[in-house]
SEVODREN-902997 format. One record per residue: residue number from 1; residue in one letter; x negated, y, z of N, C-alpha, C in turn. Coordinates in Angstrom, 1 decimal. Example, Ala and Ser with C-alpha at 12.3 -4.5 7.8 and 13.67 -1.06 7.14 Angstrom:
BEGIN
SITE   n res     nu     nv     nw    cau    cav    caw     cu     cv     cw
SITE   1   a  -13.2   -5.7    7.8  -12.3   -4.5    7.8  -13.2   -3.3    7.8
SITE   2   s  -12.8   -2.2    7.1  -13.7   -1.1    7.1  -12.9    0.0    7.9
This chain:
BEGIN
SITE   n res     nu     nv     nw    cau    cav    caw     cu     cv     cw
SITE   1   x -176.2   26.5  121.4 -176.3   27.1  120.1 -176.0   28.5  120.2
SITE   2   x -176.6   29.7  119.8 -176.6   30.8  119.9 -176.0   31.3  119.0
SITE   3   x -175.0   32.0  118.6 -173.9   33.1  117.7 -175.1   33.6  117.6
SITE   4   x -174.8   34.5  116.1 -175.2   35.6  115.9 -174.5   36.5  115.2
SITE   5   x -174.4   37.5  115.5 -173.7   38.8  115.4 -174.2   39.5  114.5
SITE   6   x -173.0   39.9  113.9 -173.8   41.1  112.7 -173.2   42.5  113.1
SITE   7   x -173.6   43.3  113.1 -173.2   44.7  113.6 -172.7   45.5  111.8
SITE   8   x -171.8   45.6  111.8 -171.7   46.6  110.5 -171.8   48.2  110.6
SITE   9   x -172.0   48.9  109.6 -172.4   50.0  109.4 -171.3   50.8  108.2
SITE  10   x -170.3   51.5  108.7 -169.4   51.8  107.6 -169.5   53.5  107.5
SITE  11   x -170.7   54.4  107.8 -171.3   55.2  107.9 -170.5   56.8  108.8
SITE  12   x -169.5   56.0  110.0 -169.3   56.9  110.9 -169.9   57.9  111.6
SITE  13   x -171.3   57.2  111.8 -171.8   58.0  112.7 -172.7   58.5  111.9
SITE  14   x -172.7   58.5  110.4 -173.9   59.9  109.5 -173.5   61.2  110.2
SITE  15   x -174.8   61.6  110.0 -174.5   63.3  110.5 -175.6   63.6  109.0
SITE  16   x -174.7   64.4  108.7 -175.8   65.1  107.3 -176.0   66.6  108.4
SITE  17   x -177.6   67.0  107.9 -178.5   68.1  108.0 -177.4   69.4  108.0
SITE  18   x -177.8   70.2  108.6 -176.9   72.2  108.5 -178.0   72.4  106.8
SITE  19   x -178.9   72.1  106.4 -179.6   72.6  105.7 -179.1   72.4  103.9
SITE  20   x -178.8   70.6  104.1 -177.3   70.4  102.6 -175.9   70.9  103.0
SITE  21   x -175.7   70.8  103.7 -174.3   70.9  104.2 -174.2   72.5  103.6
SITE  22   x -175.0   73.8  104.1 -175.6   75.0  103.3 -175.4   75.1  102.0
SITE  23   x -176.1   74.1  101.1 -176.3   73.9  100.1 -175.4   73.7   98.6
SITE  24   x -174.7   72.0   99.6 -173.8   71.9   99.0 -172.3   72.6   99.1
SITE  25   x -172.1   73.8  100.1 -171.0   74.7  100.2 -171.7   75.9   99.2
SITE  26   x -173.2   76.3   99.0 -172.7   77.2   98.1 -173.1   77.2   96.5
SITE  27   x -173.4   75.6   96.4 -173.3   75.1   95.4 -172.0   75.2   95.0
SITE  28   x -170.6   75.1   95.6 -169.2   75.1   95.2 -168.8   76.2   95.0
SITE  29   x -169.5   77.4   96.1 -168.8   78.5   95.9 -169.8   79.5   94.8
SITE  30   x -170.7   78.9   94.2 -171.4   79.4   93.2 -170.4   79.0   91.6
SITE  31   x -170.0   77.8   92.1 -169.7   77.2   90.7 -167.9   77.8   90.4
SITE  32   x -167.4   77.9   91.4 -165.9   78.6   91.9 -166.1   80.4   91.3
SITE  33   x -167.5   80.7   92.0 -167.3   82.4   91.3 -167.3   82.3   89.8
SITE  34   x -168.0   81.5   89.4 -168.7   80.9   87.7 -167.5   81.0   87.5
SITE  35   x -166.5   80.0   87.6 -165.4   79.4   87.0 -164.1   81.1   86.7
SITE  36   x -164.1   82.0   87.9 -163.4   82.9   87.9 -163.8   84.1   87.2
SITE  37   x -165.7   84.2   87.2 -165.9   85.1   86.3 -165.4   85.0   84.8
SITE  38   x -166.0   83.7   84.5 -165.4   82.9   82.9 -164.2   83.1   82.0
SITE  39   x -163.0   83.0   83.6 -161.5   83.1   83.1 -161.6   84.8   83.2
SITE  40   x -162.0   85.5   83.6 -161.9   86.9   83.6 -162.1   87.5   82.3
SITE  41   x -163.4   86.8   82.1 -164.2   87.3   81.1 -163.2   87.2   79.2
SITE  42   x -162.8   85.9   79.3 -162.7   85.0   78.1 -160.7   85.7   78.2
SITE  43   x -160.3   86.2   79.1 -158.8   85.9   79.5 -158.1   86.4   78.0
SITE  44   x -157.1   85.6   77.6 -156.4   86.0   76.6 -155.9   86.9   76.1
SITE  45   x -156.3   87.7   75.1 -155.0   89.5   74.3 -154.1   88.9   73.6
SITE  46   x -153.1   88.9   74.7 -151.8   88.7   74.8 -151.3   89.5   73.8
SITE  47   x -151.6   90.5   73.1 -150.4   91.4   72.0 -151.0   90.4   70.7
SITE  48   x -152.5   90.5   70.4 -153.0   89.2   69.9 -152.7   87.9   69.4
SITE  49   x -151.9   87.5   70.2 -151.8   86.2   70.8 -150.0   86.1   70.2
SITE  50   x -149.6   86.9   70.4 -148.2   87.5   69.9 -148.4   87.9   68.3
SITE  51   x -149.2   88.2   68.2 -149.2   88.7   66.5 -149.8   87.4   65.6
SITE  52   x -150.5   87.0   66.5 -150.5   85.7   65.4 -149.4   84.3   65.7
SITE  53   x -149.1   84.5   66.2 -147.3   83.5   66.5 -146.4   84.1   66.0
SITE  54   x -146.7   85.3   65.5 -145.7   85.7   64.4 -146.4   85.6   62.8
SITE  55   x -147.2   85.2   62.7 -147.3   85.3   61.4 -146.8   84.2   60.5
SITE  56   x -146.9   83.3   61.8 -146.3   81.7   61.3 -144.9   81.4   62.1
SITE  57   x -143.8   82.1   61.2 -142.7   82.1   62.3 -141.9   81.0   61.9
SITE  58   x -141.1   80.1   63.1 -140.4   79.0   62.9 -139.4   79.0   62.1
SITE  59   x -138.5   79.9   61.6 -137.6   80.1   60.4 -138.1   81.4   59.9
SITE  60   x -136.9   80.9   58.4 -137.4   82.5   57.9 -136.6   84.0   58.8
SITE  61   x -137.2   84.4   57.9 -136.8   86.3   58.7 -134.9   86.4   58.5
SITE  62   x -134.5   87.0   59.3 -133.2   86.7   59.7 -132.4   85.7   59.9
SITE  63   x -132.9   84.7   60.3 -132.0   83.5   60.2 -132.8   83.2   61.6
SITE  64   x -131.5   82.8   62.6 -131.7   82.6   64.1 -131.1   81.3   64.8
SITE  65   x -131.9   80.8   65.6 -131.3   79.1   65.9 -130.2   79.2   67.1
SITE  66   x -129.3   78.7   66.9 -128.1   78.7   68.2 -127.6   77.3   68.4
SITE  67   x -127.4   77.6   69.6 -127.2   76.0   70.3 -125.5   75.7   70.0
SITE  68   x -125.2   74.5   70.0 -124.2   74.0   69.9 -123.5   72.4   70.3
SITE  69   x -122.5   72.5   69.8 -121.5   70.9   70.7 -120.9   70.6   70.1
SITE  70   x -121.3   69.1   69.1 -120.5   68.6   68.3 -119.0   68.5   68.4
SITE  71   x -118.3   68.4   68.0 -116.6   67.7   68.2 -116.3   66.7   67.5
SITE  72   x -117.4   66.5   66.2 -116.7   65.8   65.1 -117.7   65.6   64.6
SITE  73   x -118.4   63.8   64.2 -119.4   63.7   63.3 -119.2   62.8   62.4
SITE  74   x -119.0   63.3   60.9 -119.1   62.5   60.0 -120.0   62.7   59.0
SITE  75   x -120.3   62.0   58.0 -121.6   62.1   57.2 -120.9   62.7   56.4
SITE  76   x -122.1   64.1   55.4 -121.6   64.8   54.3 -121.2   63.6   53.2
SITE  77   x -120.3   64.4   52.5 -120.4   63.2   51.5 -121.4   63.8   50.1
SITE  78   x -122.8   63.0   49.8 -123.7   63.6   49.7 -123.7   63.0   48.1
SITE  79   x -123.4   61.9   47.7 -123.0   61.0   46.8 -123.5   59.8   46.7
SITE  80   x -124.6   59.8   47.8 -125.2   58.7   48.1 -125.7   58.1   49.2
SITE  81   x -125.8   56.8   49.5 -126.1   56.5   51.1 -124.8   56.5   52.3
SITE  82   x -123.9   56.7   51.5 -123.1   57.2   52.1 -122.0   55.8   52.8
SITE  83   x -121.9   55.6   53.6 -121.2   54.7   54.1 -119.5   54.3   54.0
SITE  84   x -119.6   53.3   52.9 -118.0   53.8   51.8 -116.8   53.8   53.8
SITE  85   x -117.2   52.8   54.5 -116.3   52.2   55.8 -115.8   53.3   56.3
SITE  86   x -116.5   54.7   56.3 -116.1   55.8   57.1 -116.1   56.9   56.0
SITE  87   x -114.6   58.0   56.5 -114.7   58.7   55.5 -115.9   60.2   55.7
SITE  88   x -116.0   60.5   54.6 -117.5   61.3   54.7 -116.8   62.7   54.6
SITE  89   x -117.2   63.4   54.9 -116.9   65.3   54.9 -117.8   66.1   55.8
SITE  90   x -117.5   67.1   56.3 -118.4   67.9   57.2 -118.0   67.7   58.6
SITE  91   x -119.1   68.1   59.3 -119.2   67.9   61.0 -118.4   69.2   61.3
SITE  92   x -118.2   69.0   62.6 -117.8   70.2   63.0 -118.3   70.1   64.5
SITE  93   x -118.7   71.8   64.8 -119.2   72.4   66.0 -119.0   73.3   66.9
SITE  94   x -118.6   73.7   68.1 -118.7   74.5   68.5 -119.8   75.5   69.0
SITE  95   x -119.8   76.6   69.1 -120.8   77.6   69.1 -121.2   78.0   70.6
SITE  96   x -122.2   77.9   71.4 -122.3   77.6   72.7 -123.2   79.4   73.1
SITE  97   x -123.8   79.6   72.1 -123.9   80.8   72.2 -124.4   81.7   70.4
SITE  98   x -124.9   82.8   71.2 -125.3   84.1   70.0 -123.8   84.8   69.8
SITE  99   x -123.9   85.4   68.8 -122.8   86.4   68.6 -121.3   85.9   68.4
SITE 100   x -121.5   84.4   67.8 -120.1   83.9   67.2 -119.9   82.9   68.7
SITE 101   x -120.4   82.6   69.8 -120.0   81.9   70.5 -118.4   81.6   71.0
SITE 102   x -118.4   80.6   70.8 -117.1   79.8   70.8 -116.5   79.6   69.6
SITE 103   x -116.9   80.1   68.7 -116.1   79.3   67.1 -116.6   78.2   67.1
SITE 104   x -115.2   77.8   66.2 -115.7   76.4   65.8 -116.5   76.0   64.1
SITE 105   x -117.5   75.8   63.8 -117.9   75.6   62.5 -118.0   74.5   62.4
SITE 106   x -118.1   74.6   60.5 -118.1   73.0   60.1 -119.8   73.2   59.3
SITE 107   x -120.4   71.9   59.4 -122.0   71.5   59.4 -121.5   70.4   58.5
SITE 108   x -123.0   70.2   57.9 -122.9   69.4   56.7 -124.2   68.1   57.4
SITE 109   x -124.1   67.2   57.7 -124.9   66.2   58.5 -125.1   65.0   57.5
SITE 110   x -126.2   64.7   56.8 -126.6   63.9   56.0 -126.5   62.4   57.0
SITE 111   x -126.9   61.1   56.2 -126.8   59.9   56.2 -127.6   59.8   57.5
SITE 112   x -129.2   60.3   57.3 -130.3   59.9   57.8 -130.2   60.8   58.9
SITE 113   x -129.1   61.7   59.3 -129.3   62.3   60.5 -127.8   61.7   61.5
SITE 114   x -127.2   61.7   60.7 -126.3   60.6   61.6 -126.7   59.4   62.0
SITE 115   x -127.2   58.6   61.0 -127.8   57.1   61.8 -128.7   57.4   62.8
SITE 116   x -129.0   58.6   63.4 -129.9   58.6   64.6 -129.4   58.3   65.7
SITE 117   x -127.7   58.6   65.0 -126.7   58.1   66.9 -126.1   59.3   67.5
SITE 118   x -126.1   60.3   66.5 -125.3   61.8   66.8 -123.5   61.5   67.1
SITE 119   x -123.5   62.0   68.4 -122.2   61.3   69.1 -121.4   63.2   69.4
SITE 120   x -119.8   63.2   68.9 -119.5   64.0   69.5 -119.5   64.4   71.2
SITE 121   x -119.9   65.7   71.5 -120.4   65.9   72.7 -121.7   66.0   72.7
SITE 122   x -122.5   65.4   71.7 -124.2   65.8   71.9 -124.3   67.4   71.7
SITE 123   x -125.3   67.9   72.2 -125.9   69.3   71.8 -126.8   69.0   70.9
SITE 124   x -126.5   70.2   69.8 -127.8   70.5   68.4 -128.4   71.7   68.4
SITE 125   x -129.1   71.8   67.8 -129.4   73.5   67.3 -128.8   73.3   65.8
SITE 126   x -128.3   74.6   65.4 -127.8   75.3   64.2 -128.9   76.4   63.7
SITE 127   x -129.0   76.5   62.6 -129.7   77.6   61.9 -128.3   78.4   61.4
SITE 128   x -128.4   79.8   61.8 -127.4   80.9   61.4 -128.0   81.9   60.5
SITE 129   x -127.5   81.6   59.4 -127.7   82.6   58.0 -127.2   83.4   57.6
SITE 130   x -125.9   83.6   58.8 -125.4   84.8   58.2 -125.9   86.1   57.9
SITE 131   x -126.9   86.6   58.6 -127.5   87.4   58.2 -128.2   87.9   57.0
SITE 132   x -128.6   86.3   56.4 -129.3   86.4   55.6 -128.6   86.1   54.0
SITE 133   x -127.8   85.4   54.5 -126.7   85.1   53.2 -125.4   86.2   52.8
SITE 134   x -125.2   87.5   54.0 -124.0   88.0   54.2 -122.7   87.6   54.4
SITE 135   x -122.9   86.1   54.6 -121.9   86.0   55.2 -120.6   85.4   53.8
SITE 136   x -121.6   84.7   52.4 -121.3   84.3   51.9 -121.4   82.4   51.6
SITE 137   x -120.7   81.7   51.8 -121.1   80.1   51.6 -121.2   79.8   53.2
SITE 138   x -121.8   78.6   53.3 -121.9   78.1   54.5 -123.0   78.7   55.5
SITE 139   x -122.8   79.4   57.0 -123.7   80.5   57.1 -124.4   79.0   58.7
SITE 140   x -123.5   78.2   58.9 -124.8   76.8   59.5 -125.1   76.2   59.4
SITE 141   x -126.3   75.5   59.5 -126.9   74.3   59.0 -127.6   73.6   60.4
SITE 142   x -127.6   72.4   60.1 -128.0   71.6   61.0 -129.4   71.9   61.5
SITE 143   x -130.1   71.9   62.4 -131.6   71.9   62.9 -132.3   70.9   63.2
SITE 144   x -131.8   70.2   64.3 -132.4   69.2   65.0 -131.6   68.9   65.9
SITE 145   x -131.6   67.8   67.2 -131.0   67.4   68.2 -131.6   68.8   69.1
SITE 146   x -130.6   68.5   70.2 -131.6   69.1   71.5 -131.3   68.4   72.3
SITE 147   x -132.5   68.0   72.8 -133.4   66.7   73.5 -133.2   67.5   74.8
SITE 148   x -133.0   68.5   75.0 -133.7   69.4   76.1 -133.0   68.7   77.7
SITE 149   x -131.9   68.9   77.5 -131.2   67.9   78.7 -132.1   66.2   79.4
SITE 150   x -131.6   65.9   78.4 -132.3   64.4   77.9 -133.9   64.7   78.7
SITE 151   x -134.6   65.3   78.4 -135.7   65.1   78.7 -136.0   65.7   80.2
SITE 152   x -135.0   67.1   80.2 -135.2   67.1   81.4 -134.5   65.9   82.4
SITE 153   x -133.6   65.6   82.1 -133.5   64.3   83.4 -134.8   63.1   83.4
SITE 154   x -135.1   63.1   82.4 -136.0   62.1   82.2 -137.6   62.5   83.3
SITE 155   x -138.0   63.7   83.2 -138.9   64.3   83.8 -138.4   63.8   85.7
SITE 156   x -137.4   64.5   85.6 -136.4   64.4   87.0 -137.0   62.8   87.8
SITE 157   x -136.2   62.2   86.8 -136.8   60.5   87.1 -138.0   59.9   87.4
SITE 158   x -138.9   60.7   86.7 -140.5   59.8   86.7 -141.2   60.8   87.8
SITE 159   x -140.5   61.8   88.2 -140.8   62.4   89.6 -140.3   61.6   90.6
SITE 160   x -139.2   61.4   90.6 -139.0   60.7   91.8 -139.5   59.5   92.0
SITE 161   x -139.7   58.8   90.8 -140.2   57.7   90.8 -142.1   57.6   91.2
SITE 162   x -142.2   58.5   90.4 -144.0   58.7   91.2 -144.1   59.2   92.4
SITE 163   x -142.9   59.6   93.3 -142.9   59.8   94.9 -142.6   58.4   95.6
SITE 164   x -141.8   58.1   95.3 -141.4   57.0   96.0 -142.6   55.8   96.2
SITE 165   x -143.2   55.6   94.8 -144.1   54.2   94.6 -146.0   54.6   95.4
SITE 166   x -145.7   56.5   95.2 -147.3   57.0   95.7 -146.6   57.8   96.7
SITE 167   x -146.2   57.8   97.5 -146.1   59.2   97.8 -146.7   60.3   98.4
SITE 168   x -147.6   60.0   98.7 -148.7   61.5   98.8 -149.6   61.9   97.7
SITE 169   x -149.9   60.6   97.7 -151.0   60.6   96.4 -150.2   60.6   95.3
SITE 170   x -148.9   60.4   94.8 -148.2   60.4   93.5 -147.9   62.1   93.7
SITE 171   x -147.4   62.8   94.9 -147.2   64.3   95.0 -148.3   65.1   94.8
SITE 172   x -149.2   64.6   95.3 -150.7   65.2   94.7 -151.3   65.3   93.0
SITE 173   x -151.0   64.1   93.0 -151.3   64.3   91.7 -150.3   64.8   90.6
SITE 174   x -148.4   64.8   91.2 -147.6   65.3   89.8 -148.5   67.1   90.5
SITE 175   x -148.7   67.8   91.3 -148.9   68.9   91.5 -150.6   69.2   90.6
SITE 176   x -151.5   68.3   90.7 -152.7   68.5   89.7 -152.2   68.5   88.0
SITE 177   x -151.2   67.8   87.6 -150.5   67.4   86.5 -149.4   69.3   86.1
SITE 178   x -149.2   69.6   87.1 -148.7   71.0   86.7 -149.4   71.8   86.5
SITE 179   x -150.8   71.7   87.3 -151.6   73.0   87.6 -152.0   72.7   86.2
SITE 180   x -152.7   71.7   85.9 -153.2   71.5   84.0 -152.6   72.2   83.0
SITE 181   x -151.2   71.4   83.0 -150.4   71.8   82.1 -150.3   73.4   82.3
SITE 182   x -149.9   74.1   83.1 -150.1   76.0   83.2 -151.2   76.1   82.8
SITE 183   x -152.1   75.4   83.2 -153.9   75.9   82.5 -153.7   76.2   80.7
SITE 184   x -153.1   75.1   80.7 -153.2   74.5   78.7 -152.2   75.8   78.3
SITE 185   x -151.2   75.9   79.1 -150.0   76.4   78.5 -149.7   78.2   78.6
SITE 186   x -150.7   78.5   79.5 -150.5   79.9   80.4 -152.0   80.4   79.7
SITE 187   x -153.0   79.5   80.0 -154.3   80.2   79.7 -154.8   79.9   77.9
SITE 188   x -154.9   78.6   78.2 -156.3   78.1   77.0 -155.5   78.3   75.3
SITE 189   x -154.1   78.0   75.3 -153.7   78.3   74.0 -153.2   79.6   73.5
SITE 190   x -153.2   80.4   74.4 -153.4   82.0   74.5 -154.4   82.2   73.6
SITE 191   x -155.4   82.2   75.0 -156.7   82.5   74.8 -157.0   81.8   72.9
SITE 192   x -156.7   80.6   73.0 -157.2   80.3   71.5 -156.5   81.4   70.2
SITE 193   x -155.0   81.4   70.4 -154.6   82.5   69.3 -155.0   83.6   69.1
SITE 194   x -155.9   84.1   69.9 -156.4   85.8   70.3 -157.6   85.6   70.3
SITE 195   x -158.4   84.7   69.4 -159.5   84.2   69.3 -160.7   84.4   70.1
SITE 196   x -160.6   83.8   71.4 -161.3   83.7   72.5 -161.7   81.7   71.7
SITE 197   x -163.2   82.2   72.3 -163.9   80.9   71.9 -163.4   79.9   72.8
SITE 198   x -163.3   78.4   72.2 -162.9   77.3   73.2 -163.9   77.1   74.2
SITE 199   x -165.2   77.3   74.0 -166.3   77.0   75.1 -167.6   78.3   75.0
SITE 200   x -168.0   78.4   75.5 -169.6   79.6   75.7 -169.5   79.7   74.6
SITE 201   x -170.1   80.7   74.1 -171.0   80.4   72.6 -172.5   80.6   73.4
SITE 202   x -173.4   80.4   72.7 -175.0   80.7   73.1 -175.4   81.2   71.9
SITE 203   x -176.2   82.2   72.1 -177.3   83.2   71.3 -178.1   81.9   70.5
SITE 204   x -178.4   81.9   68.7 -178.6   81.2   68.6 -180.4   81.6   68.6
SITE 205   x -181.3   80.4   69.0 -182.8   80.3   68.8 -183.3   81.4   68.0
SITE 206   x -183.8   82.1   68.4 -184.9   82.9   67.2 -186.2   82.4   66.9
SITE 207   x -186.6   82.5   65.7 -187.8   81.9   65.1 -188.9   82.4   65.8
């Protein structure tokens, strides 16, 4: 009884033509000049781009955000919501920077911002009014958490962790994942506040 043999073909020995091989390199380097003329053309006015990020500014006019470090968190006592178990009054903070760095202030931390799990030792941002109040009444107020720690370790983690599990292809790709993000962050939301169009425009049809 005679075997028969199958010979496979997993396309080693293709040889493509000098004539595509031509083609399709300056097909790339046609579409590569495109891509650089584009960003040349379209590139962002940065003073532009600055004036309208001011027009919608994150606090009002004199009032500046400064970081800080709890020592003491208790809920204002607000008259309501208030947790009779624990007694209620102002937080207190130390000032980590800006002009008053290192005082300690007292902050007024509502129901719904303590039950988030605000632990002395966390960092916040403060909004500083003194400027704007002179320096009459309470010149901090609470802002928000800052995450910024927090998140950076977190980032830290899912790097190592997409090296370990990929590791060429997970380092390739967190490196395609930055180049984007500088795209979005460096170029294209620029470019949009300085009203550079999101895509071509085209001349419209004439009758």
């Amino acid at each position: 009884m005679g075997a028969g043999h199958g010979h496979g073909h997993d396309g080693a020995g293709l040889r493509i033509g000098r004539g595509p091989r031509i083609a399709v390199i300056a097909l790339i380097a046609a579409s590569g000049l495109a891509a650089l003329l584009g960003v040349w053309h379209w590139w962002p006015d940065e003073q532009r781009a600055h004036h309208v990020q001011g027009l919608v500014p994150v606090v009002a006019k004199g009032v500046t955000v400064v970081h800080a470090e709890l020592t003491r968190v208790r809920t204002a006592c607000t008259g309501k919501d208030v947790d009779t178990s624990l007694a209620c009054g102002p937080s207190e903070a130390v000032l980590l920077d800006g002009g008053a760095a290192g005082a300690h202030v007292a902050i007024d931390l509502t129901p719904d911002v303590v039950g988030t799990g605000l632990r002395p030792g966390d960092h916040v941002l403060l909004l500083d009014t003194a400027a704007v109040s002179g320096g009459q009444g309470d010149d901090y107020s609470f802002y928000r958490a800052d995450r910024g720690g927090s998140l950076l370790w977190l980032a830290v983690l899912f790097t190592v962790l997409v090296v370990l599990v990929a590791w060429r292809r997970g380092l390739m790709a967190l490196v395609s994942l930055a180049f984007a993000a500088a795209v979005v962050v460096g170029y294209l939301l620029p470019a949009l506040l300085s009203g550079r169009p999101p895509s071509p425009r085209r001349s419209p049809p004439r009758c």
